[in-house]
N, C-alpha and C positions, 0 to 999 in steps of 0.2 A: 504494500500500500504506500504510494506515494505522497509526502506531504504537500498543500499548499498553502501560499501566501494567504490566503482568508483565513487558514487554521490556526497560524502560526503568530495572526494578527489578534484572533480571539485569544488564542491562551495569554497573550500578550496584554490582554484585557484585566487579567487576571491578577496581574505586577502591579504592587503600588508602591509609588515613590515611601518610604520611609518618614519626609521629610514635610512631604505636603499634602500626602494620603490621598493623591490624584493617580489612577492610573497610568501608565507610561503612555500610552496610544491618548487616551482623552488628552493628558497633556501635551503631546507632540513632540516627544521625545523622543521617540525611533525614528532612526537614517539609514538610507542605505543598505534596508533589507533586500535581503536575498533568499532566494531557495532554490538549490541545485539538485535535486538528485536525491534527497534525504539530509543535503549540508547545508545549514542554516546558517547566517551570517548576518550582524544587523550593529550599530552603535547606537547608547544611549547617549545622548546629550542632554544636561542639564544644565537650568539656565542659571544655575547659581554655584559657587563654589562650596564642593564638599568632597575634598579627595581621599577624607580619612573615608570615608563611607564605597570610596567606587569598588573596592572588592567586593562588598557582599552584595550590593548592587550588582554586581557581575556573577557573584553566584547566584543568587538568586534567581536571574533571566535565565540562566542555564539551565537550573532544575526544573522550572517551570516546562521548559521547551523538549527539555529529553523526556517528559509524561508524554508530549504525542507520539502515537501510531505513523512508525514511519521516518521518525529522525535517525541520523545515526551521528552526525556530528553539530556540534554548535561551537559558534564562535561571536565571543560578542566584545566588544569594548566600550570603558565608560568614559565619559568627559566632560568638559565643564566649556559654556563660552558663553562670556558674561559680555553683554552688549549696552548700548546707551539708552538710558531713557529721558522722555521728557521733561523739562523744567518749566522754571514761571514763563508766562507767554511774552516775546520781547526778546530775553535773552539766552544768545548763544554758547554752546558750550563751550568752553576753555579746552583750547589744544591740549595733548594728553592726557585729558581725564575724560573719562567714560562717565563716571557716575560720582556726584559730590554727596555723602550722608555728612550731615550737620549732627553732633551729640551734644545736648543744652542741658543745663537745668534751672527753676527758678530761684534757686538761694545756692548758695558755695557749702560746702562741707557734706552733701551727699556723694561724692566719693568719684564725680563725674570724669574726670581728666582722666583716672585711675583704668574707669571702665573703659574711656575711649578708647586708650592705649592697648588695653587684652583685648576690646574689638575691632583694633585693624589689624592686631599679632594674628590673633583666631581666624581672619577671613586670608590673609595670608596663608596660616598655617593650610588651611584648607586649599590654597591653590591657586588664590588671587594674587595680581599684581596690584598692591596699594602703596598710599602715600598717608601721611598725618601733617595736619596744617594746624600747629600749636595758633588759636586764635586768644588767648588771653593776653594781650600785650600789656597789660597792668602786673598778671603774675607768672609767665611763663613757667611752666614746670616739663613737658615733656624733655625736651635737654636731660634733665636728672632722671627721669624714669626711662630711659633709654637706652642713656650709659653712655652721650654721645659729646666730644668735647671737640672744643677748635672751633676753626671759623670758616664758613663756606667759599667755596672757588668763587671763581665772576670769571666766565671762559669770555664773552659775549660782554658787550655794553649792555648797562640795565639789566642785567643776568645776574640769579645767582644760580647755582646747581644747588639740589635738592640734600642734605646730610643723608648719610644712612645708618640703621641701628639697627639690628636685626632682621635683617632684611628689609625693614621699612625704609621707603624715603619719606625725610622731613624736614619740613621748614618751619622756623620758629625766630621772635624775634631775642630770644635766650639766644641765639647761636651770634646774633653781633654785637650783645653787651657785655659788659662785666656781669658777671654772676649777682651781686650786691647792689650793684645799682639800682634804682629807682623809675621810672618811667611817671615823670610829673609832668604829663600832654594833658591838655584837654580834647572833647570829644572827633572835633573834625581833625585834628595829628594821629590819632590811636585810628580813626577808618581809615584814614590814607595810609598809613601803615598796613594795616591788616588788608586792601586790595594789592596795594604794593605787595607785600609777601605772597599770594595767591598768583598775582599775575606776572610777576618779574621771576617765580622761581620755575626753575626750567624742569616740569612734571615730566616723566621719562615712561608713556602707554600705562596709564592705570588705568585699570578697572575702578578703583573705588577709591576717592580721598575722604579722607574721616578730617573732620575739622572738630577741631576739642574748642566749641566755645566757654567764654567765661560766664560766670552767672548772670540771672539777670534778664531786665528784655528792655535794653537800652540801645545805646548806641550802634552795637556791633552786631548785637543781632536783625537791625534793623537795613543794617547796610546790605548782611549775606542776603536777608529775605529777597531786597527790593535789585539788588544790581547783580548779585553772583549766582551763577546757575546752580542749585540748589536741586539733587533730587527728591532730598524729603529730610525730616528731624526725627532723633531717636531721643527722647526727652528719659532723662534719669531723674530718679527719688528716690527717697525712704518710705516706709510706711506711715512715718511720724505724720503727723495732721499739721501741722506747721508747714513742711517738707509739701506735701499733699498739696497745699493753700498756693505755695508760691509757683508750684510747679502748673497748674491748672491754667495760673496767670499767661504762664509763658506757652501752654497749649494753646491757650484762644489769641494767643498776639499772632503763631503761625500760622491759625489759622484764617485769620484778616487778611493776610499777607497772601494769601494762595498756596505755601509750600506744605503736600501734604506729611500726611504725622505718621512715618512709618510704625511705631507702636512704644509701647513704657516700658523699662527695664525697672525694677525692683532691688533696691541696692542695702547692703546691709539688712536681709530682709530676717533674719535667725541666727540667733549667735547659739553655738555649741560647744559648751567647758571639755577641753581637750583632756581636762584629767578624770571629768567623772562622767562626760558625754550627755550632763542633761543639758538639753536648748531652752533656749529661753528666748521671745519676740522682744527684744531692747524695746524696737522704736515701735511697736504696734503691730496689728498683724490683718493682712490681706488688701491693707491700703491703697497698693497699686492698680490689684486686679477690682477693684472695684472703684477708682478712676476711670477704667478703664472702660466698665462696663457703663458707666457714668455717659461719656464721650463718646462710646462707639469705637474705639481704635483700639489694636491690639497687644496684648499682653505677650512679650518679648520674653521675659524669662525674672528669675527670683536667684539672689547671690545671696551670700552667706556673708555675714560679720566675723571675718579673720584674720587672726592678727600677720600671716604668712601672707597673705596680698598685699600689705603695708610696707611690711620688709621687703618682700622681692620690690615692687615698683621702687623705693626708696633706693636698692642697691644697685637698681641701673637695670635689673631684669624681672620685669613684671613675669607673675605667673605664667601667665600660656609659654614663654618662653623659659621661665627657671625649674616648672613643673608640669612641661607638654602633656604627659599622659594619665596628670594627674584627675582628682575628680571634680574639683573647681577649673580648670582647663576644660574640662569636658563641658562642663556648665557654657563658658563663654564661648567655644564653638555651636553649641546647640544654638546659641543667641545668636549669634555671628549670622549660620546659616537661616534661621528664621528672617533676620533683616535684610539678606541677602535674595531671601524669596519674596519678601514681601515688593523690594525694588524691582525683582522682575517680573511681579505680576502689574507694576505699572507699566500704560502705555509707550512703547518705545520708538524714538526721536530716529526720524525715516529724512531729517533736514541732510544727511548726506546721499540719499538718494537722488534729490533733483538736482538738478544742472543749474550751473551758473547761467541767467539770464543777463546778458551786453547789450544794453542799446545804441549801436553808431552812426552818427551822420556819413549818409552814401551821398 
């Protein structure tokens, strides 16, 4: 009995993404199928980055396919191609970056900078080419949670090249001060800086730049909304109701502005005594997820109050990098890849598909 492509396309029915619990066929992730003879051949492509996953992924589609009547070999490969999406209407994408996530929150000490940094590591780790754009020019910190010192090239007039620290590149205006210094601007010197470092630093094909905003819904945040292509905000809290109050603020300011809300992260959400393992909720408990439901936008993931993500960011190597395959690493890639999917269930930006239109006098 010989297989065909309808059969092979049903049982394929049957696979669902892990990640976003869509069928692979409904979602349109099979390429390139084949059927020879009983030899089956096809690629997954997924539209978001998650490499720790493409083996079972891969076995998976295998075992599925050697259940039909008729196969004798299968061959599949998985992969990842993360493409551009749409921004505010108006503005163009910035050369080498595919897609800008924005990480906010409405007051300082929810632990935001922290998370940014293990969520561009974590999308990284999974397969991306990313960059991080330290946007706090009042307190720059990424510099010190990176591990990254010295001062950037300028190949180019108006140029600077991008630092790198763990595979990330970043740009930060920590990379052309003294460490100690002070940054006493008012509000129009702190945006022209922070477009200045966005558009002067030389981004090198990313898929995703993570911008670590400063707290707040001032200045700076009004400038990414309104002039810099923005795919969407990934807004960090606590549970704490304080936390909750300021943070809502800054959901409704992105949403005025048009930049959608890719969903809430939940930061410090359960602290657990490492010597007797009972948990206890510090700041409250379930506050996010019910923002959330609040709002209508979705619930990205829940971190732990630990004192080892303190250390490591502090000694230059945030978790995903000091403890890859650890279980808080695992946390931030689950996140990673949720944000990653939610970007590419937005509509995607087809502005290099049409032609330059010239009009000349004949």
């Amino acid at each position: 009995m010989s297989v065909t492509v309808e059969a092979v396309q049903a049982a394929l029915k049957n696979v669902v993404d892990p990640n976003t619990h869509i069928d692979f066929v409904a979602a349109k992730n099979i390429k390139n199928l084949k059927v020879d003879d009983g030899d089956v051949s096809l690629d997954v492509v997924l539209g978001y980055p998650a490499k720790s996953q493409f083996d079972a992924i891969r076995k998976t589609v295998i075992t599925a396919l050697r259940e039909l009547p008729g196969v004798k070999n299968v061959g599949v490969t998985v992969s990842s191609q993360i493409v551009a999406h749409v921004v505010q209407r108006g503005i163009k994408l910035l050369p080498g970056i595919k897609n800008i996530i924005a990480v906010a929150s409405g007051k300082g000490g929810v632990g935001k900078s922290t998370t940014a940094v293990n969520l561009a590591l974590a999308l990284a780790a999974e397969g991306a080419q990313v960059g991080i754009l330290d946007a706090d020019i009042y307190g720059p910190s990424q510099p010190m949670m990176l591990g990254i010192t010295g001062r950037p090239d300028s190949v180019e007039e108006n140029t600077i090249e991008p630092m790198e620290g763990h595979g990330l590149q970043a740009s930060s205006i920590g990379f052309l001060i003294e460490e100690d210094a002070p940054m006493v601007w008012r509000g129009p010197m702190v945006t022209s800086a922070l477009e200045q470092l966005l558009r002067q630093t030389r981004w090198r094909d990313l898929d995703y730049l993570i911008v670590d905003m400063p707290p707040g819904t001032g200045d700076i945040q009004l400038t990414l909304s309104q002039k810099v292509p923005v795919t969407g905000f990934v807004i960090v809290t606590t549970p704490q109701d304080i936390a909750l109050l300021d943070a809502r603020k800054g959901l409704k300011m992105f949403e005025k502005v048009g930049v959608p809300i890719i969903g809430i992260i939940e930061n410090m959400s359960t602290y657990v005594c490492p010597s007797c393992g009972h948990e206890e909720h510090v700041f409250g408990v379930g506050g996010g997820e019910k923002m959330c439901k609040e709002y209508g936008v979705e619930f990205l993931g829940a971190l732990p109050l630990n004192l080892s993500i303190r250390k490591q960011a502090d000694a230059g190597r945030p978790t995903v990098v000091a403890d890859p395959d650890g279980a808080i690493s695992n946390i931030y890639k689950a996140i990673a890849r949720q944000v990653a999917i939610k970007v590419g269930s937005l509509a995607k930006d087809m502005s290099s598909k049409f032609p330059n239109i010239v009009v000349q006098n004949t």
